[in-house]
PDBQT receptor file of N, H, CA, C and O in Angstrom, charges set to zero:
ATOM      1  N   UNK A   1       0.844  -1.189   0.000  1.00  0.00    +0.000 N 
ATOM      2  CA  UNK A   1       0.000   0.000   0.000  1.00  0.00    +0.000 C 
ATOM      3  C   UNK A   1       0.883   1.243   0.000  1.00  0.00    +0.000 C 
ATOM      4  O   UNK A   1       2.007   1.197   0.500  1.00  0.00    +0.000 OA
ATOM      5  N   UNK A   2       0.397   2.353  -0.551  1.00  0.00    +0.000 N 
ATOM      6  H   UNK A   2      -0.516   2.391  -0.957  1.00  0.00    +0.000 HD
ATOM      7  CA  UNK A   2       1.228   3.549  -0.973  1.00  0.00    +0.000 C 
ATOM      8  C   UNK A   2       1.218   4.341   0.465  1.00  0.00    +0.000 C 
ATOM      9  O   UNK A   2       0.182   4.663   1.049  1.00  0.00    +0.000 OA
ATOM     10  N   UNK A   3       2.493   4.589   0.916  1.00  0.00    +0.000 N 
ATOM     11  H   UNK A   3       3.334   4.328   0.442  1.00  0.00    +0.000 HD
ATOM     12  CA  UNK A   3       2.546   5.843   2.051  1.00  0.00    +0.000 C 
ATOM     13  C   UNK A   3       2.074   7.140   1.934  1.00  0.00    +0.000 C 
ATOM     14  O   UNK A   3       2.597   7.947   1.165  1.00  0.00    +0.000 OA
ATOM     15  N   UNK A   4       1.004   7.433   2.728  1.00  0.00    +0.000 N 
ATOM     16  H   UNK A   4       0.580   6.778   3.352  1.00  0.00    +0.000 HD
ATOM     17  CA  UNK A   4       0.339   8.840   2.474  1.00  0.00    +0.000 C 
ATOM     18  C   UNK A   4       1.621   9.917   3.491  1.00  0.00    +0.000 C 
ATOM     19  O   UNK A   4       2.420   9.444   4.299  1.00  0.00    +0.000 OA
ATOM     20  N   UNK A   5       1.494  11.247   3.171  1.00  0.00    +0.000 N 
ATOM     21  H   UNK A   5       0.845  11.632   2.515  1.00  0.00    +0.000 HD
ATOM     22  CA  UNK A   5       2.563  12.077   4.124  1.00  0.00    +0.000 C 
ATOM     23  C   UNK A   5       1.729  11.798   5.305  1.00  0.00    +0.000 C 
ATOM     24  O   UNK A   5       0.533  11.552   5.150  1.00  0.00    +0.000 OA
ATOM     25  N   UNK A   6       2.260  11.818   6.457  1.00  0.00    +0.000 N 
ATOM     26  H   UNK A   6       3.232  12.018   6.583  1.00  0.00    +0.000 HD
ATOM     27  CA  UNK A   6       1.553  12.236   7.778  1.00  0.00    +0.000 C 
ATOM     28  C   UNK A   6       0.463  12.740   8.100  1.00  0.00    +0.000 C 
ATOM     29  O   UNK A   6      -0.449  12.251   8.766  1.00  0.00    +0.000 OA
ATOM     30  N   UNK A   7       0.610  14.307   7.347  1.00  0.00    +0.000 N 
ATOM     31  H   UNK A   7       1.351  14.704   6.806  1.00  0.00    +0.000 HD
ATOM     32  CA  UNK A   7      -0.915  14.956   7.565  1.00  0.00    +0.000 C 
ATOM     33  C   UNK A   7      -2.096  14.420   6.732  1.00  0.00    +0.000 C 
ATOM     34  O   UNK A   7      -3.257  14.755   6.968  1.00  0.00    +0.000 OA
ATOM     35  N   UNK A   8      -1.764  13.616   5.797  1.00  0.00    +0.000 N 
ATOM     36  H   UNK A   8      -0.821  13.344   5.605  1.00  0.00    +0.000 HD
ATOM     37  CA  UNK A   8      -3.288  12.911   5.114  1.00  0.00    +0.000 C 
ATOM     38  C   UNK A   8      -3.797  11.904   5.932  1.00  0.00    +0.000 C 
ATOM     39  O   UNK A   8      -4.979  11.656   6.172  1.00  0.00    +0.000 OA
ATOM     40  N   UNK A   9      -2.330  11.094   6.525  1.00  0.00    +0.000 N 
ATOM     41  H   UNK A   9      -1.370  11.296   6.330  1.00  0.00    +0.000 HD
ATOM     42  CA  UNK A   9      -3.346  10.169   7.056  1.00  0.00    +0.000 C 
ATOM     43  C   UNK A   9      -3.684  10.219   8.599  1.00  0.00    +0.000 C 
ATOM     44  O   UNK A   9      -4.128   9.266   9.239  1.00  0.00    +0.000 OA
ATOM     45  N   UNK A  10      -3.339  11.774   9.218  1.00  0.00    +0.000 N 
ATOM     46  H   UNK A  10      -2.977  12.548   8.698  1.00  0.00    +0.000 HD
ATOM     47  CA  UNK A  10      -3.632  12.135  10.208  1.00  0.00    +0.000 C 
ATOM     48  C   UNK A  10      -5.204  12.640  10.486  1.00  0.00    +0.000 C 
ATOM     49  O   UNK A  10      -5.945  12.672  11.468  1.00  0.00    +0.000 OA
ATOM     50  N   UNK A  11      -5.329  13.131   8.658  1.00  0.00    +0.000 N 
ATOM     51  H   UNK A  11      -4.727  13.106   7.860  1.00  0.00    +0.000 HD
ATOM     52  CA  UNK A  11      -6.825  13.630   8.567  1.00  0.00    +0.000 C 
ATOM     53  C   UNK A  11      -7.643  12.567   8.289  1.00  0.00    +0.000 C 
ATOM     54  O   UNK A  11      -8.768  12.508   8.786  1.00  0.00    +0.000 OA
ATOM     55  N   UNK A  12      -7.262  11.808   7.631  1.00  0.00    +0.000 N 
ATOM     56  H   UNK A  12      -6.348  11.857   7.227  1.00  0.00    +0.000 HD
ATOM     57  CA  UNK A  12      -7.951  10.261   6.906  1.00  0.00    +0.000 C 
ATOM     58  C   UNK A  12      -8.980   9.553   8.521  1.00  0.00    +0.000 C 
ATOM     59  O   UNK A  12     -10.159   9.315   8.782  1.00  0.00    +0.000 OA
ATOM     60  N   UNK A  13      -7.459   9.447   9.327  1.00  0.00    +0.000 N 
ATOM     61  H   UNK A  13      -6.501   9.640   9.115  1.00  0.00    +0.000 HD
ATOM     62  CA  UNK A  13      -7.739   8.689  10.616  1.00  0.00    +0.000 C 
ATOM     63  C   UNK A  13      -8.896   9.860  11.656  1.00  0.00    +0.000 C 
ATOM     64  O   UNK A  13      -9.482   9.271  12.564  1.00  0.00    +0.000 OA
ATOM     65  N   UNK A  14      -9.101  10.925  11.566  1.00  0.00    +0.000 N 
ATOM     66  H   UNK A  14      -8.624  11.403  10.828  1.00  0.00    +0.000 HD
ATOM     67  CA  UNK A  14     -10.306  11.383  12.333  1.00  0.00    +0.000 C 
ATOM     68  C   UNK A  14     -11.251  11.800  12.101  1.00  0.00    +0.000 C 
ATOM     69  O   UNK A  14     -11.814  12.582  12.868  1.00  0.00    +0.000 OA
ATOM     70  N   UNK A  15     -11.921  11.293  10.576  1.00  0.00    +0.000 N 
ATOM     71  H   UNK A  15     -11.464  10.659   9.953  1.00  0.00    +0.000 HD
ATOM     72  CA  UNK A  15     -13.092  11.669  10.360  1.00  0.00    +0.000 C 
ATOM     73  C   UNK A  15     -13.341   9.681  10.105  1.00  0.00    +0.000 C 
ATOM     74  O   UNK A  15     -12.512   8.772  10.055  1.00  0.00    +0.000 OA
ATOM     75  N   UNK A  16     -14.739   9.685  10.006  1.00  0.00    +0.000 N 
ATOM     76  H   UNK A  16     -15.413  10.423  10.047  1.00  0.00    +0.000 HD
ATOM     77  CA  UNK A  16     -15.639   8.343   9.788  1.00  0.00    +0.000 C 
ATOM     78  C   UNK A  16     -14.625   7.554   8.786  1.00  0.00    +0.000 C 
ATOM     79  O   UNK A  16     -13.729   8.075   8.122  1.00  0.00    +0.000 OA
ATOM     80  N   UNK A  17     -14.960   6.235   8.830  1.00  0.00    +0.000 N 
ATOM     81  H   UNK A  17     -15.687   5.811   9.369  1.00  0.00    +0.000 HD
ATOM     82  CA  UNK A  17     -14.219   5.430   7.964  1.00  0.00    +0.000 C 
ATOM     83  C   UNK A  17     -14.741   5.470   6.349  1.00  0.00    +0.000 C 
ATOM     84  O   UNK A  17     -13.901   5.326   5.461  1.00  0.00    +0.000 OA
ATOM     85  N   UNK A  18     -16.098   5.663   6.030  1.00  0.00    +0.000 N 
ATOM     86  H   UNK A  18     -16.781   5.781   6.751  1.00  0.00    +0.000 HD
ATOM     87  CA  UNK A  18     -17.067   5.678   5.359  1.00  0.00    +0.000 C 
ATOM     88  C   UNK A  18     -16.943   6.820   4.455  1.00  0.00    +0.000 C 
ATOM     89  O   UNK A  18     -17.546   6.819   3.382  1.00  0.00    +0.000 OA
ATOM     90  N   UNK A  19     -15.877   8.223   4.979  1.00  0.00    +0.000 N 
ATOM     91  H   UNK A  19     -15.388   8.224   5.851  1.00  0.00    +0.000 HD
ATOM     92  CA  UNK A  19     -15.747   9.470   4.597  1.00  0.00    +0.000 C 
ATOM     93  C   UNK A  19     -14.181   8.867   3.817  1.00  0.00    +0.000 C 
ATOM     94  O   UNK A  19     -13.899   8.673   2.635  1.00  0.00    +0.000 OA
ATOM     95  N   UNK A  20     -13.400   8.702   5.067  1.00  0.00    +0.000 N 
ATOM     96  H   UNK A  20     -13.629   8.860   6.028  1.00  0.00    +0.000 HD
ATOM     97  CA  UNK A  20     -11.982   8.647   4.397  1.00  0.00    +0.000 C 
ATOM     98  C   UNK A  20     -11.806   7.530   3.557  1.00  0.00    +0.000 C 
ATOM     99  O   UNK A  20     -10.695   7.524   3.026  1.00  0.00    +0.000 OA
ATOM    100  N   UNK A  21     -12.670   6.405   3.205  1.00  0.00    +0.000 N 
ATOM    101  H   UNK A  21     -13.572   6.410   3.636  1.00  0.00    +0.000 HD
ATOM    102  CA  UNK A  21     -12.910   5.408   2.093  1.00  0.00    +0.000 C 
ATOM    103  C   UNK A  21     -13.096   6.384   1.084  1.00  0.00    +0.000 C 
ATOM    104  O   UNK A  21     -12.106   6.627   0.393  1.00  0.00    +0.000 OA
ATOM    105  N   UNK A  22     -14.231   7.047   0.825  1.00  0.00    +0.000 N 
ATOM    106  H   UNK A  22     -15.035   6.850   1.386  1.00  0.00    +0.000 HD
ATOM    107  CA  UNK A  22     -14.782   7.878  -0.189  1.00  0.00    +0.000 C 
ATOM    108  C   UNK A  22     -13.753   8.900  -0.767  1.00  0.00    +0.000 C 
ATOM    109  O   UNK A  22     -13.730   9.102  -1.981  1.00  0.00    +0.000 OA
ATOM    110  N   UNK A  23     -12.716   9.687   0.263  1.00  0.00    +0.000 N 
ATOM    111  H   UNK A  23     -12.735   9.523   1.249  1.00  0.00    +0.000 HD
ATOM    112  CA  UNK A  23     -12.173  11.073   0.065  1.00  0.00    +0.000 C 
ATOM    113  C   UNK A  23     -10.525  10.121  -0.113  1.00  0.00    +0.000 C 
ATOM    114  O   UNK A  23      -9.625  10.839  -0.549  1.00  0.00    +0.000 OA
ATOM    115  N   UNK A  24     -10.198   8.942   0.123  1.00  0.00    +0.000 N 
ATOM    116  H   UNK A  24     -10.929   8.359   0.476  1.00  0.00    +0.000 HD
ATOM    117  CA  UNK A  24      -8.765   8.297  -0.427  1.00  0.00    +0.000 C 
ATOM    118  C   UNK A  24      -8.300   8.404  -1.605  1.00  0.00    +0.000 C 
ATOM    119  O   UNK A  24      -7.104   8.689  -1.649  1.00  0.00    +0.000 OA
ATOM    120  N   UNK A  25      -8.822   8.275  -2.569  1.00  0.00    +0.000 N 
ATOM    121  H   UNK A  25      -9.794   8.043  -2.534  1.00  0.00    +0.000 HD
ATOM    122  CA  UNK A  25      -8.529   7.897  -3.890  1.00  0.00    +0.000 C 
ATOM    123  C   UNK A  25      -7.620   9.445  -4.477  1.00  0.00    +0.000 C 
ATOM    124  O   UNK A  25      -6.621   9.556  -5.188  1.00  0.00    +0.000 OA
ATOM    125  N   UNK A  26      -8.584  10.579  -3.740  1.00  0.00    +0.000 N 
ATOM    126  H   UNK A  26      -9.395  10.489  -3.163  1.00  0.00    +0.000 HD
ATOM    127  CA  UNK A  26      -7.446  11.963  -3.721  1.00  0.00    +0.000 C 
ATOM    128  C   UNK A  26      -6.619  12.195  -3.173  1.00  0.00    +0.000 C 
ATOM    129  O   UNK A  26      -5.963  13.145  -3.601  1.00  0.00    +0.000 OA
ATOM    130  N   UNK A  27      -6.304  11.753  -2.366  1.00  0.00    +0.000 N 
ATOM    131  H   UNK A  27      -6.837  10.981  -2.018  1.00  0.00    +0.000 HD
ATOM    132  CA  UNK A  27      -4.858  11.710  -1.459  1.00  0.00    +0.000 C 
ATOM    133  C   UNK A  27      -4.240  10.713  -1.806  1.00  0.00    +0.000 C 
ATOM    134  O   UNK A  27      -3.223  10.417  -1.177  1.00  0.00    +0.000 OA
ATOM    135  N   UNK A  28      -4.693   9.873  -2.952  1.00  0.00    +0.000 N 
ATOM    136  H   UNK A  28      -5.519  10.113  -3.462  1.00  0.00    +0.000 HD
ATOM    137  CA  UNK A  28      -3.622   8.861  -3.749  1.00  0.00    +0.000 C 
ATOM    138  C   UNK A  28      -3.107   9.537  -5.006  1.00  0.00    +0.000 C 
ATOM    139  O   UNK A  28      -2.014   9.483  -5.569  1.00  0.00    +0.000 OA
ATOM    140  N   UNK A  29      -4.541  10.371  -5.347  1.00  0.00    +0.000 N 
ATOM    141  H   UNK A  29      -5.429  10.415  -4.890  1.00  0.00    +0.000 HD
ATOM    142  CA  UNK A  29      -3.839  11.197  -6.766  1.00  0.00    +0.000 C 
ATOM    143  C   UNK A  29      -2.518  11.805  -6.212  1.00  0.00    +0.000 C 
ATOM    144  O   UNK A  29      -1.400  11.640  -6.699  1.00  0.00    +0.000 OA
ATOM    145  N   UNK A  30      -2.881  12.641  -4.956  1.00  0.00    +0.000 N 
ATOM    146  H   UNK A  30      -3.789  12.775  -4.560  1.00  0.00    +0.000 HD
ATOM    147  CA  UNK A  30      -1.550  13.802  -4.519  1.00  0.00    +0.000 C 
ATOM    148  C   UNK A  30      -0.418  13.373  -4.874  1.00  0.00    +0.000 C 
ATOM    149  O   UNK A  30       0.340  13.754  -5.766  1.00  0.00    +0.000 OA
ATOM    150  N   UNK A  31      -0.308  12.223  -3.823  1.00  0.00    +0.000 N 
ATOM    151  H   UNK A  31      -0.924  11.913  -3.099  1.00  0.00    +0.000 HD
ATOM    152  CA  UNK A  31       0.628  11.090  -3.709  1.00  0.00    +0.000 C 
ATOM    153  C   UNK A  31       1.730  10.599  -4.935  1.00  0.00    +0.000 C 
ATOM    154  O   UNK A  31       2.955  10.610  -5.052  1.00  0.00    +0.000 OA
ATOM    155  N   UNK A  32       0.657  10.199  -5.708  1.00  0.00    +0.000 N 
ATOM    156  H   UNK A  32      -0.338  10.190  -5.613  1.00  0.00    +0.000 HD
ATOM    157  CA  UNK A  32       1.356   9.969  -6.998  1.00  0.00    +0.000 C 
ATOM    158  C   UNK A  32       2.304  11.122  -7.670  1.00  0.00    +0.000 C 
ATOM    159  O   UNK A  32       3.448  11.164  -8.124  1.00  0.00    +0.000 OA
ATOM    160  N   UNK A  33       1.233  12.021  -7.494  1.00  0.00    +0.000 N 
ATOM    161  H   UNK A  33       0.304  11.986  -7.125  1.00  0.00    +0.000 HD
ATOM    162  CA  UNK A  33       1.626  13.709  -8.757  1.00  0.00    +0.000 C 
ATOM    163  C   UNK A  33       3.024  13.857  -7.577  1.00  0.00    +0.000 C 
ATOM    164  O   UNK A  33       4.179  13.775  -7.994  1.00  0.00    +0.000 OA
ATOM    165  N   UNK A  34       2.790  14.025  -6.459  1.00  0.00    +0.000 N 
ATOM    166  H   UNK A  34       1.852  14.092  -6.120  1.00  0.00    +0.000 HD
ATOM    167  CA  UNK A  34       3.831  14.694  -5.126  1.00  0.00    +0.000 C 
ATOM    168  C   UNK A  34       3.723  16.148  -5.459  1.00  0.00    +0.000 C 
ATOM    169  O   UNK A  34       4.504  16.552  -4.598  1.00  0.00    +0.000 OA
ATOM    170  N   UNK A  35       3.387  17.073  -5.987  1.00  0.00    +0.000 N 
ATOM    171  H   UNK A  35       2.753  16.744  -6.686  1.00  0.00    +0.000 HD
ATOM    172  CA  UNK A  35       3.053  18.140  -6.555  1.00  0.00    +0.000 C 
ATOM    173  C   UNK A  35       2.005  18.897  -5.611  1.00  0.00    +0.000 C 
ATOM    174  O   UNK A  35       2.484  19.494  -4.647  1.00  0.00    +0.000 OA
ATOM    175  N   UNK A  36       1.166  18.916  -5.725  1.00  0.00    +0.000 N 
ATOM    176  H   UNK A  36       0.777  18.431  -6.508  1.00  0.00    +0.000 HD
ATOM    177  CA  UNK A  36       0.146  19.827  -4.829  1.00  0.00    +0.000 C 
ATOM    178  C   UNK A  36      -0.508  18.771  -3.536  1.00  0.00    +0.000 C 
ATOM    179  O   UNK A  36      -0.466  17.541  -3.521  1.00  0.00    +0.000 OA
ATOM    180  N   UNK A  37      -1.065  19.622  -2.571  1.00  0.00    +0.000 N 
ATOM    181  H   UNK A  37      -1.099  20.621  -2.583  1.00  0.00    +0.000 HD
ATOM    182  CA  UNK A  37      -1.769  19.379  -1.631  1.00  0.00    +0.000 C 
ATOM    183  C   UNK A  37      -3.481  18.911  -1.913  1.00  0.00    +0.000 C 
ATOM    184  O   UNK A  37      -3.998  18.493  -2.949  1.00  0.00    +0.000 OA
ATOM    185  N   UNK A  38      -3.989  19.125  -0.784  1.00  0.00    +0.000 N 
ATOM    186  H   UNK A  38      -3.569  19.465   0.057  1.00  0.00    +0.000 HD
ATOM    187  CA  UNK A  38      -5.264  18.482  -0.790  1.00  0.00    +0.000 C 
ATOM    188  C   UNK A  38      -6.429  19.691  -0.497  1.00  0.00    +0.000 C 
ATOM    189  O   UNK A  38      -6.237  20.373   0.509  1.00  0.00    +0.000 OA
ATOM    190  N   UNK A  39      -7.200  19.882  -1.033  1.00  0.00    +0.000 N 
ATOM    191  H   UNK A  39      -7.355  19.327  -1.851  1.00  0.00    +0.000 HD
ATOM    192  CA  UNK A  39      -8.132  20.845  -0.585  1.00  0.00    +0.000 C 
ATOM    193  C   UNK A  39      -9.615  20.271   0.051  1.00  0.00    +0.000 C 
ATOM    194  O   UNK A  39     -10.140  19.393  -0.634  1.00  0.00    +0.000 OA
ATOM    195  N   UNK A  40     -10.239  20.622   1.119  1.00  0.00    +0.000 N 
ATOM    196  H   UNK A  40      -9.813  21.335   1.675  1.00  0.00    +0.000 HD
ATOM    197  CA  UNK A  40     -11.595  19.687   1.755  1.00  0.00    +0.000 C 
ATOM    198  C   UNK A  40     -12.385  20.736   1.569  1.00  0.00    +0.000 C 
ATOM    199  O   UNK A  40     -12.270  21.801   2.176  1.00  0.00    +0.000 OA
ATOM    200  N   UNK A  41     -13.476  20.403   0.460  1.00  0.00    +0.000 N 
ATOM    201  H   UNK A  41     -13.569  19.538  -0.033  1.00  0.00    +0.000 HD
ATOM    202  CA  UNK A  41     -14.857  21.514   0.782  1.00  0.00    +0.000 C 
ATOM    203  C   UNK A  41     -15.726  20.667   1.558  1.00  0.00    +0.000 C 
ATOM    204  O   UNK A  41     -15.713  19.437   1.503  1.00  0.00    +0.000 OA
ATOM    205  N   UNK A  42     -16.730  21.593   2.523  1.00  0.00    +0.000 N 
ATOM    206  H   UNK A  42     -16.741  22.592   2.568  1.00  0.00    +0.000 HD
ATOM    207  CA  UNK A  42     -17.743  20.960   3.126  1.00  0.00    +0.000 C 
ATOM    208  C   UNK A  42     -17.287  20.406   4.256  1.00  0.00    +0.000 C 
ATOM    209  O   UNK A  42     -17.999  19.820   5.072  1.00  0.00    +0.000 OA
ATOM    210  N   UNK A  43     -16.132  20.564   4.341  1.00  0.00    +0.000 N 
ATOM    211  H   UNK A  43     -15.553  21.040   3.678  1.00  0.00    +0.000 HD
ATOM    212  CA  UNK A  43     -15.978  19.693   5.843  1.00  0.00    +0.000 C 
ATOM    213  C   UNK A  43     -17.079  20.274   6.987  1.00  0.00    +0.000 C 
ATOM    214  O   UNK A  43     -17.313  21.443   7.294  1.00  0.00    +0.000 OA
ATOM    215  N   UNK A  44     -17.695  18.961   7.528  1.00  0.00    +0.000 N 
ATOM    216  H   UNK A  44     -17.505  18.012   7.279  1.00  0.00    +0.000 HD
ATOM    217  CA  UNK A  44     -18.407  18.902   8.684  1.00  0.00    +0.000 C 
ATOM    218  C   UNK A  44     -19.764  18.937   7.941  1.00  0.00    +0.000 C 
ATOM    219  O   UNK A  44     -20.722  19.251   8.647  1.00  0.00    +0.000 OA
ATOM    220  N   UNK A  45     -19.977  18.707   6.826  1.00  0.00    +0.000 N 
ATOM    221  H   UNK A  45     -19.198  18.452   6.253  1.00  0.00    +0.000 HD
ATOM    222  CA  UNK A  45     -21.450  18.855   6.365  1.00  0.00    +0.000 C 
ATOM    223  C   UNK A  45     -21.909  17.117   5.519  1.00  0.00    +0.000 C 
ATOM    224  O   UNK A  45     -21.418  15.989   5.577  1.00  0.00    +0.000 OA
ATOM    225  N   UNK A  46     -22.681  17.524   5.043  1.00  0.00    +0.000 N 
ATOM    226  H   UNK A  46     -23.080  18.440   4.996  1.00  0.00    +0.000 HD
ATOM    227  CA  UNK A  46     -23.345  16.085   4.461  1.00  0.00    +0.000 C 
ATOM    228  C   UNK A  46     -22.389  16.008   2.865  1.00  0.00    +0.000 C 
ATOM    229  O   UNK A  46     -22.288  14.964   2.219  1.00  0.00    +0.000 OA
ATOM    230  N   UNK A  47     -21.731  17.394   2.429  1.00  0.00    +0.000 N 
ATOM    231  H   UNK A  47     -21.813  18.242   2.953  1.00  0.00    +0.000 HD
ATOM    232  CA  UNK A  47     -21.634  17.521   1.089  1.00  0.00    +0.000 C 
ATOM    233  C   UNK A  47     -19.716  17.658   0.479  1.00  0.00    +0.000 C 
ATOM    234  O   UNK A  47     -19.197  18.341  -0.404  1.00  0.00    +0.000 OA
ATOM    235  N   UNK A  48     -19.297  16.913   1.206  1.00  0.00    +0.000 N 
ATOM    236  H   UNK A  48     -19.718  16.358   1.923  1.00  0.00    +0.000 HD
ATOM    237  CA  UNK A  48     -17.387  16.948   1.330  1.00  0.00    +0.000 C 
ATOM    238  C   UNK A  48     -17.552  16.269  -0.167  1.00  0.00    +0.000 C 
ATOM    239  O   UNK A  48     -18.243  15.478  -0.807  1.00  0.00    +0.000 OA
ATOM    240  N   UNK A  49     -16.129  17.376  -0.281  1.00  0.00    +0.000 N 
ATOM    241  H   UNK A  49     -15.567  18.019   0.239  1.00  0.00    +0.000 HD
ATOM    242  CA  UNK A  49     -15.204  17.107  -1.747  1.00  0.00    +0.000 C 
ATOM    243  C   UNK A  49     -14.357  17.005  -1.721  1.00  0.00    +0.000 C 
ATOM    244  O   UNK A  49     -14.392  16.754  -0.516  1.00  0.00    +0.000 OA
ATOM    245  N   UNK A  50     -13.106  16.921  -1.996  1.00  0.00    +0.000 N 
ATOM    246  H   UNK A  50     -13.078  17.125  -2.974  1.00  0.00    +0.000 HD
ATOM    247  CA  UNK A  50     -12.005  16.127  -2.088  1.00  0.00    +0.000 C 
ATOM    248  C   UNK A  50     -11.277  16.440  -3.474  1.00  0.00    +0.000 C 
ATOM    249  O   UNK A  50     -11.564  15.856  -4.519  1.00  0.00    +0.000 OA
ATOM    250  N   UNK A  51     -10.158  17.575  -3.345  1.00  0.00    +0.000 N 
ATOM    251  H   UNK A  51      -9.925  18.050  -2.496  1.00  0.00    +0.000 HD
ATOM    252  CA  UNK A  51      -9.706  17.777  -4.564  1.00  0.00    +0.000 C 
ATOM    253  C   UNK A  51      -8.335  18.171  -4.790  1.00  0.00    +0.000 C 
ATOM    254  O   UNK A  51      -8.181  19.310  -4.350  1.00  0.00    +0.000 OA
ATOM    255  N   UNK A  52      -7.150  17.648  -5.353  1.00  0.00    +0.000 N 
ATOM    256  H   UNK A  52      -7.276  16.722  -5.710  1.00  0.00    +0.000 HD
ATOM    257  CA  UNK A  52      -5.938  18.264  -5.143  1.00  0.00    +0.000 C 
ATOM    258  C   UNK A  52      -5.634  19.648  -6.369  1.00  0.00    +0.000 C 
ATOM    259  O   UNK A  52      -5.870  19.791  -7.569  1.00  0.00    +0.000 OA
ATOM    260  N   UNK A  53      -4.830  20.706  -5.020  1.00  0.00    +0.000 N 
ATOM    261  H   UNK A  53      -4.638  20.590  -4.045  1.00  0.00    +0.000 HD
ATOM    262  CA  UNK A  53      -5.080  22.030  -5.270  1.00  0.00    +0.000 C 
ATOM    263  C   UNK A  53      -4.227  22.466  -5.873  1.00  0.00    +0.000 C 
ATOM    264  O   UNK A  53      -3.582  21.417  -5.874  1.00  0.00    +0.000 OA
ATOM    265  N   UNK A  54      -3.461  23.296  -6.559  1.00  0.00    +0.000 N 
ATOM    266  H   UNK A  54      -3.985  24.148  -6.559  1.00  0.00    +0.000 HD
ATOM    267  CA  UNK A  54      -2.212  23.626  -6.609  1.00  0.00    +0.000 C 
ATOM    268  C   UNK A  54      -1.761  24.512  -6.386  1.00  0.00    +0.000 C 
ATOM    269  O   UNK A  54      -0.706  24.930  -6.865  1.00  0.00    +0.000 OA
ATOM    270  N   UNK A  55      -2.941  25.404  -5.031  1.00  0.00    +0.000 N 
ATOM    271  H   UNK A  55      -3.798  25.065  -4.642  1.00  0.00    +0.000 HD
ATOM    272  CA  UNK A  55      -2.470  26.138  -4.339  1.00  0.00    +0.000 C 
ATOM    273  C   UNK A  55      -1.417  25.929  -2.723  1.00  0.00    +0.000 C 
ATOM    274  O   UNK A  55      -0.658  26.662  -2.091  1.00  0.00    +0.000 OA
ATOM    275  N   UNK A  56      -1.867  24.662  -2.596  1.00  0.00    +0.000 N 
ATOM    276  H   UNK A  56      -2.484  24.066  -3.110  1.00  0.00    +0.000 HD
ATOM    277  CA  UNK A  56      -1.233  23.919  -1.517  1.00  0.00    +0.000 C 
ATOM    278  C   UNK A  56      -0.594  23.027  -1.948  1.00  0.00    +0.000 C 
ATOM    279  O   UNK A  56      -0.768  22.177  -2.821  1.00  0.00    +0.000 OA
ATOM    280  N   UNK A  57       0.749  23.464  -0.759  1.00  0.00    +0.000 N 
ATOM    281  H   UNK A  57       0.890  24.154  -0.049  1.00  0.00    +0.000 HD
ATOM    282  CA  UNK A  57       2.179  22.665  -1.244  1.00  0.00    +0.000 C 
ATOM    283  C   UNK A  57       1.521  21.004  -0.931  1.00  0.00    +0.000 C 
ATOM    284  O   UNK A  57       0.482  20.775  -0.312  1.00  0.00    +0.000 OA
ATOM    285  N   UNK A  58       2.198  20.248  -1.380  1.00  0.00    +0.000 N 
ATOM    286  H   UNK A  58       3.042  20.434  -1.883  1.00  0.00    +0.000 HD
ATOM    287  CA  UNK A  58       2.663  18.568  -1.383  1.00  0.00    +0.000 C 
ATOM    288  C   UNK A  58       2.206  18.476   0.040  1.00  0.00    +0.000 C 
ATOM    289  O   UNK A  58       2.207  19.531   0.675  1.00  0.00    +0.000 OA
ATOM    290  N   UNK A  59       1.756  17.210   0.735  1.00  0.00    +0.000 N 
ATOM    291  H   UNK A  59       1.756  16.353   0.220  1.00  0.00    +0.000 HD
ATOM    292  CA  UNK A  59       1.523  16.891   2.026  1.00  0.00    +0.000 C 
ATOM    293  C   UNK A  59       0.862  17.679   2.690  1.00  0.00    +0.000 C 
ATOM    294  O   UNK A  59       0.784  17.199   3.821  1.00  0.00    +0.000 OA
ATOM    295  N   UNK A  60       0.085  19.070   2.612  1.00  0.00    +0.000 N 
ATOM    296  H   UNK A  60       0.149  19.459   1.693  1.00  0.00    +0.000 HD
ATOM    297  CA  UNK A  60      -0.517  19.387   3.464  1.00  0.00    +0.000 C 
ATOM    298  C   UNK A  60      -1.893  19.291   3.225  1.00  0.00    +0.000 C 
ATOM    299  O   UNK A  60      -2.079  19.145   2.017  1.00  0.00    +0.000 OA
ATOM    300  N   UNK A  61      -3.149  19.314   3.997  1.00  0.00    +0.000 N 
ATOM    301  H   UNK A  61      -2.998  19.432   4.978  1.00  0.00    +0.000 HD
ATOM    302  CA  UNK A  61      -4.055  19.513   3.807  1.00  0.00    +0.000 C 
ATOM    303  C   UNK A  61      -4.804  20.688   3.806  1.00  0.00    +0.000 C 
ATOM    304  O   UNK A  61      -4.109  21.567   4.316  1.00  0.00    +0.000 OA
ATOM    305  N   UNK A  62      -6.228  21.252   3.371  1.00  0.00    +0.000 N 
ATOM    306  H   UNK A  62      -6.793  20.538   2.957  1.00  0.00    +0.000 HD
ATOM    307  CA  UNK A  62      -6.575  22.083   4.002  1.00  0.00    +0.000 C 
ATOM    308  C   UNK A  62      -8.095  22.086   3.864  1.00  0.00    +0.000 C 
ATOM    309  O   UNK A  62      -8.641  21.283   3.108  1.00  0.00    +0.000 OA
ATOM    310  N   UNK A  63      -9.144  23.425   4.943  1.00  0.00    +0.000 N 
ATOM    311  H   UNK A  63      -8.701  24.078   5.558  1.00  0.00    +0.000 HD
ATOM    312  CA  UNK A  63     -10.475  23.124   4.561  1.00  0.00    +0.000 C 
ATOM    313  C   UNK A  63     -11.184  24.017   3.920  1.00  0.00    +0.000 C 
ATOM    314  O   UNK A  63     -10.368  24.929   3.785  1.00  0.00    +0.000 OA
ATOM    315  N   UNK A  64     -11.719  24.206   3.653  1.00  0.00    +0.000 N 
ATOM    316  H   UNK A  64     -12.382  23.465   3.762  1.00  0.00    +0.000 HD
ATOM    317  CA  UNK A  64     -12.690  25.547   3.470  1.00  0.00    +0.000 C 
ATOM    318  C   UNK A  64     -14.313  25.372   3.564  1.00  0.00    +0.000 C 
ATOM    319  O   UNK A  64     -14.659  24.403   2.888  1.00  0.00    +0.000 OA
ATOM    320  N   UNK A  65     -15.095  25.840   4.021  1.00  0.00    +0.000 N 
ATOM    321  H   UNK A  65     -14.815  26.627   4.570  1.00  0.00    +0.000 HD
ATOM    322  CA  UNK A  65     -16.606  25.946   3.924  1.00  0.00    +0.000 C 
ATOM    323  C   UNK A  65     -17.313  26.211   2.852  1.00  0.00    +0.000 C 
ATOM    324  O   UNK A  65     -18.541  26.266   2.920  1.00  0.00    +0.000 OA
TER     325      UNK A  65
């Protein structure tokens, strides 16, 4: 299995399993590219997205509403 940086799978590990199943497959794109970060819309709502940014460096995450 592919090593995520720290902070993905720091975020992966504290939301539902059911979420970070669904929102993985983008923190595998990151992974791969190593190029940009991760961007979270919707966090805390019914309606999360999951998209790598290329405003955020490699390994970090971030959220926005």
């Amino acid at each position: 299995m592919t090593q995520l940086p720290e902070a993905y799978q720091r975020y992966l590990d504290r939301i539902g399993s059911a979420h970070a199943e669904a929102l993985r497959p983008v923190f595998l794109e990151s992974v791969a590219e190593r190029e940009h970060g991760v961007l979270i819309r919707g966090a805390g709502t019914h309606y999360v997205q999951a998209l790598v940014d290329e405003r955020i460096p490699y390994g970090e995450v971030r959220e926005e509403e």
